[in-house]
C-alpha positions in Angstrom: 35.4 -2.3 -8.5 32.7 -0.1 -7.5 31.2 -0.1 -3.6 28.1 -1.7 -5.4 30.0 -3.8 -6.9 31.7 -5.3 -4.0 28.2 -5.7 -2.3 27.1 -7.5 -5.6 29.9 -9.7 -5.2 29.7 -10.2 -1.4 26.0 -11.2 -1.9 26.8 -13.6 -4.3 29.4 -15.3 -1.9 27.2 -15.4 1.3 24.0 -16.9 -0.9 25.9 -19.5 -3.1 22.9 -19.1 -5.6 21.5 -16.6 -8.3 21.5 -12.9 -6.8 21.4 -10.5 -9.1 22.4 -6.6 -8.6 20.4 -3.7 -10.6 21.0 0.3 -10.5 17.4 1.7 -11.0 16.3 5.4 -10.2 16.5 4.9 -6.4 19.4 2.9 -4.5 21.2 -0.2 -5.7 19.2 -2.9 -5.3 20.3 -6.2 -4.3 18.0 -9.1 -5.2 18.8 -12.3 -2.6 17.0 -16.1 -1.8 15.0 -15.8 1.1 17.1 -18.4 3.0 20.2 -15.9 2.4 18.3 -13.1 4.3 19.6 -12.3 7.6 23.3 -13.4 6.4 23.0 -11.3 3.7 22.6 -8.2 6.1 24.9 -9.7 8.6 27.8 -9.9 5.8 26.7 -6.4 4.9 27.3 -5.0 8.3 30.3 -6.8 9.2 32.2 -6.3 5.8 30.7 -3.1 4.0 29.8 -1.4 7.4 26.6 -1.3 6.6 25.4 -0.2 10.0 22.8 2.2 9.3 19.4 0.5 9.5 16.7 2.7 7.5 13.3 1.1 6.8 11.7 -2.9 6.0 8.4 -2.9 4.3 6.8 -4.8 1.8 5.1 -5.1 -1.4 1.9 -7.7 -2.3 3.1 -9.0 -5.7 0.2 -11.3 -6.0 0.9 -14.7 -7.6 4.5 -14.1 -7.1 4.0 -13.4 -3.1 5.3 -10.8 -1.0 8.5 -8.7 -2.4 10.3 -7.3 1.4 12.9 -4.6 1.2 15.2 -3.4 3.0 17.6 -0.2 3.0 20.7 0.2 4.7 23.8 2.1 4.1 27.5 2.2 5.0 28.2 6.2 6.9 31.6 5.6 6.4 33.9 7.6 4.2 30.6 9.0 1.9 27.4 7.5 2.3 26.8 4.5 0.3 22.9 3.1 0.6 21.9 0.0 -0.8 18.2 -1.5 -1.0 17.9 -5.5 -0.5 15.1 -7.6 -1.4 13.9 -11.0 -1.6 10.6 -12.7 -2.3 8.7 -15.0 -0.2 5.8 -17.2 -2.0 2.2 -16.0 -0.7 1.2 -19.5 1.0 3.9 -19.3 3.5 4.9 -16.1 4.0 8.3 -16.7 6.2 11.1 -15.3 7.1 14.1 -14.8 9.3 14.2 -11.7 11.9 16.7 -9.0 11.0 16.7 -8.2 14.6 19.7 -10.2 15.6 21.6 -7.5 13.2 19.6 -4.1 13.0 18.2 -3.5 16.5 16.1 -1.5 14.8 14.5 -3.6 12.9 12.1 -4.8 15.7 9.1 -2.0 14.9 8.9 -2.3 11.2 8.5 -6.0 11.2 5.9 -5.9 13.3 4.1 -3.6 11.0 4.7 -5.7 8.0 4.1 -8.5 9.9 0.6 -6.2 10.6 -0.2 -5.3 7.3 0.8 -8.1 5.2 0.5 -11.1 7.3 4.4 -12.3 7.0 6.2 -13.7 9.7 9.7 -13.3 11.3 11.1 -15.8 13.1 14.1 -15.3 15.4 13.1 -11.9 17.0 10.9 -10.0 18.6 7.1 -11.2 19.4 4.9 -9.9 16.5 2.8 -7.8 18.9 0.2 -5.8 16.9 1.5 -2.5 16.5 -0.8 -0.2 14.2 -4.5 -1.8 14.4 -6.7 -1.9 16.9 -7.3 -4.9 19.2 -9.6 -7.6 17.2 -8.8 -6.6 13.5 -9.4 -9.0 10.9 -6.8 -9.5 8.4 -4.1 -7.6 7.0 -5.0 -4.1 5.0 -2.1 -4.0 3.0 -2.9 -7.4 1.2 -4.6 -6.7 -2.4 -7.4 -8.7 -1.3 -8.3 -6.9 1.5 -10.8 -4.3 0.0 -11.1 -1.8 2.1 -14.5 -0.3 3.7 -14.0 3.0 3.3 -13.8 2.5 -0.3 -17.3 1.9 -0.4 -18.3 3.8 2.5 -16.9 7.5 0.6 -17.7 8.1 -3.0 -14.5 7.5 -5.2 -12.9 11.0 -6.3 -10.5 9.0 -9.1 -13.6 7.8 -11.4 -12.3 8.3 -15.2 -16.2 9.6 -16.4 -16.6 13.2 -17.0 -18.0 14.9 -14.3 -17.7 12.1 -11.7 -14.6 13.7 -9.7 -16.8 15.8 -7.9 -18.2 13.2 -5.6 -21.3 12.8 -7.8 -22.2 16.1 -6.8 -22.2 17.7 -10.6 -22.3 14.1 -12.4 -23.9 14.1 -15.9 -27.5 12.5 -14.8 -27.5 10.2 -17.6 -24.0 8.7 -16.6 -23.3 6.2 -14.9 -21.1 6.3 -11.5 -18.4 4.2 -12.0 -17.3 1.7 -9.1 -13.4 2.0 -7.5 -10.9 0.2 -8.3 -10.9 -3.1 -6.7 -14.3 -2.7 -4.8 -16.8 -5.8 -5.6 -20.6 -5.3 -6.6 -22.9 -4.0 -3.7 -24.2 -7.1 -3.0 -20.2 -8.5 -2.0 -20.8 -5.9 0.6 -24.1 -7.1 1.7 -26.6 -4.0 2.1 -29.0 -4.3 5.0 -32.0 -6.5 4.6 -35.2 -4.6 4.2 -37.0 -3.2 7.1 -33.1 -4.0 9.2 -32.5 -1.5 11.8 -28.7 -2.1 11.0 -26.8 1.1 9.5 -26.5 1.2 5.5 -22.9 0.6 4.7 -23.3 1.5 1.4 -26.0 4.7 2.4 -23.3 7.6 2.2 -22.3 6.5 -1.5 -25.3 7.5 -2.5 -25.1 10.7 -5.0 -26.6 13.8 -3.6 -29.6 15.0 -4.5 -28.8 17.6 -7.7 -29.1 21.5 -6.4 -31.4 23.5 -9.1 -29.0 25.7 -11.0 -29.3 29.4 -10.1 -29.7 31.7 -12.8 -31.0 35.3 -13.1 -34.6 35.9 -12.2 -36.4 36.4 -15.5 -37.3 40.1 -15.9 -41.5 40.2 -16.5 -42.7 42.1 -19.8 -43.6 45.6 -19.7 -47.1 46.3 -18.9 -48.9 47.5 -21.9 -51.6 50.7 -21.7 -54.8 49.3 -22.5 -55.4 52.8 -24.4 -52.2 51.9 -26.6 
């Protein structure tokens, strides 16, 4: 049996329920029950020697909640690496620390924890980490629709001629709206005759430059005695 195999088969013992095993374009990846988590990785370290800690993120899968990942690898005898994941459902995002078995793992739960609002019990304090001090929410969720989106005119629009930040946009076109980003009024423009900045004022398309072209050369004069 293959090295993947035996961490296929080692996964399966430590969770007693449905894991499943699948060999994509990046590492092997190991799909486990939440609850099987941490003893997952600990059975990983202890049996495979998987004691190289590499990254934890994770991915909003919307209705289906919040896929985390995590990649470690065995340095002995060849590198093997091996990418475990598990899904937790999006009205309880929870689940156990890795901490007690990567002591790396401290920083990048703190940053998913940042970014996707899911929690890790059994470690470190989930101090913020990236944000600053009194941000609302968590970026990385697909709700969150970020400000800058509307703020910056949108360089991906699928209309001819809209790439160019609206500055060469066909004028009878109209600019289509990113991705994700709700109508103006979602946004909530200023009231009129507010003092309060514009959020919406630098989306505005620039003025068209006229076109330059060659100065028109004037008729020859003609004699009035022909």
């Amino acid at each position: 049996m293959s090295w993947h195999g035996d961490a296929l088969t080692l996964a399966q013992r430590v969770t007693g329920s449905e894991t499943s095993g699948e060999l994509g374009f990046g590492p092997y990846t190991i799909t486990v029950a939440s609850v099987a988590w941490r003893r997952v990785h600990a059975a990983l370290r202890a049996e495979l020697g998987c004691t190289y800690f590499d990254w934890l993120s994770a991915a909003d899968e919307l209705a289906e909640g919040f896929r985390i990942a995590c990649h470690v690898a065995c340095l002995d005898a060849g590198v093997e690496h091996v990418l475990v994941t598990t899904v937790v459902p999006r009205e309880s995002p929870v689940l156990e620390s890795l901490l007690p078995v990567h002591a790396g793992a401290g920083r990048h739960e703190r940053e998913t924890h940042e970014m996707f609002g899911i929690d890790f019990t059994g470690g470190t304090a989930l101090e913020g980490l990236l944000l600053p001090e009194g941000f609302e929410g968590n970026p990385l969720r697909k709700e969150f629709v970020l400000a800058s989106r509307v703020a910056k005119p949108w360089p991906g629009a699928k209309e001819p001629g809209e790439s160019d930040a609206g500055l060469h946009a066909s004028p009878g076109r109209r600019r289509q709206r990113p991705a994700g980003v709700p109508e103006p009024p979602a946004w909530g423009p200023r009231e009129p005759g507010s003092l309060a900045p514009d959020p919406l004022a630098h989306a505005a398309p620039a003025a068209a430059r006229p076109r330059r072209g060659r100065p028109e050369t004037p008729p020859p004069a003609v004699d009035a005695d022909g």
